[in-house]
C-alpha positions in Angstrom: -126.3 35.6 41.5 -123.9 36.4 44.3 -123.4 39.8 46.2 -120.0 40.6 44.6 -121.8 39.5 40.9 -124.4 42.0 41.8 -121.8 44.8 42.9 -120.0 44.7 40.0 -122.9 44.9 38.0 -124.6 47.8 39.7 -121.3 49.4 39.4 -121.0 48.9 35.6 -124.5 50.2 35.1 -123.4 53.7 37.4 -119.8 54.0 35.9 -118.7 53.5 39.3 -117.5 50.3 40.6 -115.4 51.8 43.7 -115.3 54.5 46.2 -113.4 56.8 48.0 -113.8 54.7 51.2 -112.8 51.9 49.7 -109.7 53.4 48.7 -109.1 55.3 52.4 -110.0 51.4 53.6 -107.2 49.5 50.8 -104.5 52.0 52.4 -105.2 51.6 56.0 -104.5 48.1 55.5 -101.7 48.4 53.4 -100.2 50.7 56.0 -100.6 47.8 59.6 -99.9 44.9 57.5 -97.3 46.3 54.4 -94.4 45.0 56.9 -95.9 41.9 58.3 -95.1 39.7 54.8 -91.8 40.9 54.1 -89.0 38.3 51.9 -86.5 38.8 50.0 -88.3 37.8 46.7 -91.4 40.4 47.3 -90.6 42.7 50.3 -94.1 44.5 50.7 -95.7 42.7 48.1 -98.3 40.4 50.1 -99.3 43.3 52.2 -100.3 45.5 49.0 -102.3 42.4 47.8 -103.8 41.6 50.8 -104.8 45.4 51.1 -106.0 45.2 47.2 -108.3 41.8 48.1 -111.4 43.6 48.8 -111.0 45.7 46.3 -110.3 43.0 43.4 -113.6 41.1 44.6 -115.6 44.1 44.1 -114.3 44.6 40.8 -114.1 41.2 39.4 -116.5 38.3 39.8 -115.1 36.0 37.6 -113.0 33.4 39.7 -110.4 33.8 36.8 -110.2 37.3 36.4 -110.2 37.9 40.7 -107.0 35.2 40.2 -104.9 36.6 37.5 -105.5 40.0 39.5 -103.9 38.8 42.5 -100.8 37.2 40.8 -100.5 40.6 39.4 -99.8 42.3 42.5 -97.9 39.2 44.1 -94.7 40.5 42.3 -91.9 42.3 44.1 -93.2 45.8 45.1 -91.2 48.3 47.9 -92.2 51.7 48.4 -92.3 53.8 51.7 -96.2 53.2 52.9 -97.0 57.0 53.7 -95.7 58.8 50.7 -96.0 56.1 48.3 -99.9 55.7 48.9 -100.8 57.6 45.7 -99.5 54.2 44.1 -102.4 52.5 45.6 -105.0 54.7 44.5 -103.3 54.9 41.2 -103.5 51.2 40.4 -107.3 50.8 42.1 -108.2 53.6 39.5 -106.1 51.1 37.1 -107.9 48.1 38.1 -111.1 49.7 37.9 -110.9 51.2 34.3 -109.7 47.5 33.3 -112.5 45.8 34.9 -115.0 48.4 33.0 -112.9 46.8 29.8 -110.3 49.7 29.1 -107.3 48.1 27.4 -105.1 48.2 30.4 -102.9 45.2 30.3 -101.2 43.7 33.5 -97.9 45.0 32.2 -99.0 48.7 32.5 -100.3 48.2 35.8 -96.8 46.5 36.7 -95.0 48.8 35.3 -96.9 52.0 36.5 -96.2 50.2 40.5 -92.3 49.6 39.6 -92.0 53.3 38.0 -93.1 55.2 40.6 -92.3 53.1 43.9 -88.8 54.2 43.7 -88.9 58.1 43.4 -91.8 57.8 46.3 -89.8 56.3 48.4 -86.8 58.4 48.1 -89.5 61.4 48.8 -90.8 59.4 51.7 -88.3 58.5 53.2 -86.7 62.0 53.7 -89.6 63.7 54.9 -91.3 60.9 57.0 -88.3 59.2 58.6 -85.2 61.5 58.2 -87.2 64.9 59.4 -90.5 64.0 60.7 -89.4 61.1 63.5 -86.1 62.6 64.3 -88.3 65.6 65.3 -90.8 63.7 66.9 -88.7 61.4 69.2 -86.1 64.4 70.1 -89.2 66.2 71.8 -90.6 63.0 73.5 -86.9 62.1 74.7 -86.6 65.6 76.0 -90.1 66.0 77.7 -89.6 62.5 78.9 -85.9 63.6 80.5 -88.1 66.1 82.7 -90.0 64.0 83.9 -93.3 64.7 81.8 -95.7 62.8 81.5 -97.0 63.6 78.1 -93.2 62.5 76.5 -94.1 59.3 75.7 -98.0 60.0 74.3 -96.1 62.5 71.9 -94.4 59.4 69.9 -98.1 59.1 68.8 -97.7 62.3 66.5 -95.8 60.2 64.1 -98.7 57.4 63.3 -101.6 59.9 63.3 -99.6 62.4 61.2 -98.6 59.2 58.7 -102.5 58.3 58.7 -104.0 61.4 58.0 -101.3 61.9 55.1 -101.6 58.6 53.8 -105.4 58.7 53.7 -105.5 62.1 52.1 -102.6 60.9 49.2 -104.3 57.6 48.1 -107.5 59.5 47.7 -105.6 62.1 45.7 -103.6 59.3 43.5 -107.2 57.7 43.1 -108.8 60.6 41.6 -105.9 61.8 39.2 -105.3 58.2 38.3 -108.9 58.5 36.8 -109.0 61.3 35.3 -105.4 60.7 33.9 -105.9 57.5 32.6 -108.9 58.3 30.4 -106.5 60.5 29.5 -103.7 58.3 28.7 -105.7 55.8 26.9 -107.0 58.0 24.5 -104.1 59.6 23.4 -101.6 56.3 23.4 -99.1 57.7 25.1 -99.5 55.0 28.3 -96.2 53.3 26.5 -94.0 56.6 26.8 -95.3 57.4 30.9 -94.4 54.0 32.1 -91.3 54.0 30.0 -90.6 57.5 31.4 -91.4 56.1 35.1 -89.1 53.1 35.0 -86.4 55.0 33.7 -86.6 57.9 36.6 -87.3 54.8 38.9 -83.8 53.0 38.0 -82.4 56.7 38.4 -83.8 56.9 42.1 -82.6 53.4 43.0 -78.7 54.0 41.6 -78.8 57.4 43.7 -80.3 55.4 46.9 -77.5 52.4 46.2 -74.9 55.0 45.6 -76.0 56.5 49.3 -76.6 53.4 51.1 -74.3 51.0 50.5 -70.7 51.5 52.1 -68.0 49.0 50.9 -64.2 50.6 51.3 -60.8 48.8 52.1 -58.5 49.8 54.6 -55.4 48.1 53.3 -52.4 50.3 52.7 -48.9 49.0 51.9 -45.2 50.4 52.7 -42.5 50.3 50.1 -39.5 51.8 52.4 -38.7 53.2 55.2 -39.2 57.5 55.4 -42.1 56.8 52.4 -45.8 57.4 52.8 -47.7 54.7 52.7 -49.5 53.4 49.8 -53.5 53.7 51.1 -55.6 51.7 48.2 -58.5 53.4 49.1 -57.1 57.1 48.4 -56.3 55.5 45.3 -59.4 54.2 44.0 -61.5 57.2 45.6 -59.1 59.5 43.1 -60.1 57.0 39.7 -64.1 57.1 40.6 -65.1 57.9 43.8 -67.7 55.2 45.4 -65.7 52.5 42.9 -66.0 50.0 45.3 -70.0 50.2 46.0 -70.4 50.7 42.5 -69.2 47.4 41.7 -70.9 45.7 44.7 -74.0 46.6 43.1 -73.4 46.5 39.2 -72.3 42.1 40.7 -75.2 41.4 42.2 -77.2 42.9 39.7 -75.3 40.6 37.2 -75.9 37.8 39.3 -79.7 38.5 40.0 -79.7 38.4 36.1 -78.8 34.8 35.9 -82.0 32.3 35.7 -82.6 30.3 38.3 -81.0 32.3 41.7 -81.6 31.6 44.6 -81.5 34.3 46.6 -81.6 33.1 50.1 -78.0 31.7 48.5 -77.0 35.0 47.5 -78.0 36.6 50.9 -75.5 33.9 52.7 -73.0 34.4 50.1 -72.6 38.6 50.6 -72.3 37.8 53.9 -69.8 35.2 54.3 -67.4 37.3 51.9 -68.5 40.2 54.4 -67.4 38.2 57.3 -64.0 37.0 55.7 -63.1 40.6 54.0 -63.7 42.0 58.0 -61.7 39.5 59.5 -58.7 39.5 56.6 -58.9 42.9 57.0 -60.3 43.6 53.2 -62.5 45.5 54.1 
């Protein structure tokens, strides 16, 4: 009988297969190695199941079962690594009720990552990026400007306040993931939350593409002398403002929808017509 076999089984026996360290230990991973793996296809995904491979031994010690949890986790998965760490102690405390035989199916876990990695995100990436590094690197600049020694030892703020954060939100996601799954599974409504979760998910992401992608047009056209010129943009800003992004994204989500894409295609695509709509003077 293996180490892991013998784990698992003690863990059973006690009710408890994983602890607190172990979740502290999944995140710190996540967070040095979330950035490492990025593609197109996944973005953070093979940093969160690298994180999640010690874990997943511990819980399962069937060959299968350790497999099918890894492909689980191999789908496309983006978050902001600070903020979003209650996701990871969230689906450990997932993993772990379905390795003790709850009727969690993959979906759920799936769909609980995809629900919530979007508004986290959005949370995280307003405190931890807009407001807390701004901060930060203004006072190292302007220590370092003086000539003070200690400017550049005060970039460390930002890590070590993104650590202790992150180790203290996993552990918190962790412990109401148990206690809110038991929860969940006994009354049925797991359906509604993860329904509810994607749909405040695809909320958060129109809002971010709404914010973050900038398409206009310059063009304007003259018809007569003395006349104001006819600016298209003024024009399709006064129908819907943000048309033009609007339909940027509501395309390539058409497009992603189509079997079969290949997205390194679609990537060289967006930015050839980029290219030609700069030089043309498009856009």
């Amino acid at each position: 009988m293996t180490e892991t076999q013998n784990v698992a089984e003690t863990g059973q026996e006690t009710g408890k297969l994983i602890t607190e360290k172990d979740v502290r230990r999944n995140w710190l991973t996540y967070y040095m190695v979330a950035e490492m793996g990025i593609s197109y296809e996944r973005l953070q995904a093979l940093g969160f199941t690298t994180a999640m491979i010690p874990i997943l031994k511990k819980l399962y010690s069937d060959p299968e079962d350790l497999k099918e949890a890894l492909k689980r986790h191999l789908v496309f998965y983006n978050t902001e690594a600070v903020f979003g760490s209650p996701v990871n102690g969230i689906v450990i405390a997932m993993e772990e009720q379905k390795a003790k035989g709850e009727p969690i199916t993959d979906k759920s876990i799936t769909g609980m990552k995809t629900g919530l990695m979007g508004p986290l995100a959005g949370i995280g990436d307003s405190i931890d990026w807009a407001t807390l590094k701004p901060i930060i690197f203004a006072l190292a600049a302007t220590l370092s400007a003086t000539g003070s020694i200690i400017g550049p030892f005060v970039l460390l703020l930002l890590p070590l306040i993104q650590i202790l954060v992150g180790l203290r939100l996993s552990v918190y996601g962790y412990r109401a993931g148990k206690a809110s799954i038991r929860e969940l599974l006994h009354s049925g409504r797991i359906k509604e939350l993860i329904a509810g979760a994607s749909t405040l998910g695809l909320f958060m992401m129109g809002a971010l593409s709404s914010t973050y992608v900038k398409l206009s047009t310059p063009l304007q056209f003259n018809f007569g002398s003395g006349n104001e010129p006819f600016v298209l943009q003024k024009i399709l800003d006064g129908i819907v403002p943000g048309l033009l992004p609007l339909l940027a994204v509501l395309g390539l989500y058409w497009w992603l929808n189509k079997k079969n894409q290949n997205f390194t295609v679609i990537m060289l695509v967006i930015i050839a017509i980029s290219i030609i709509g700069a030089i043309t003077g498009i856009f």
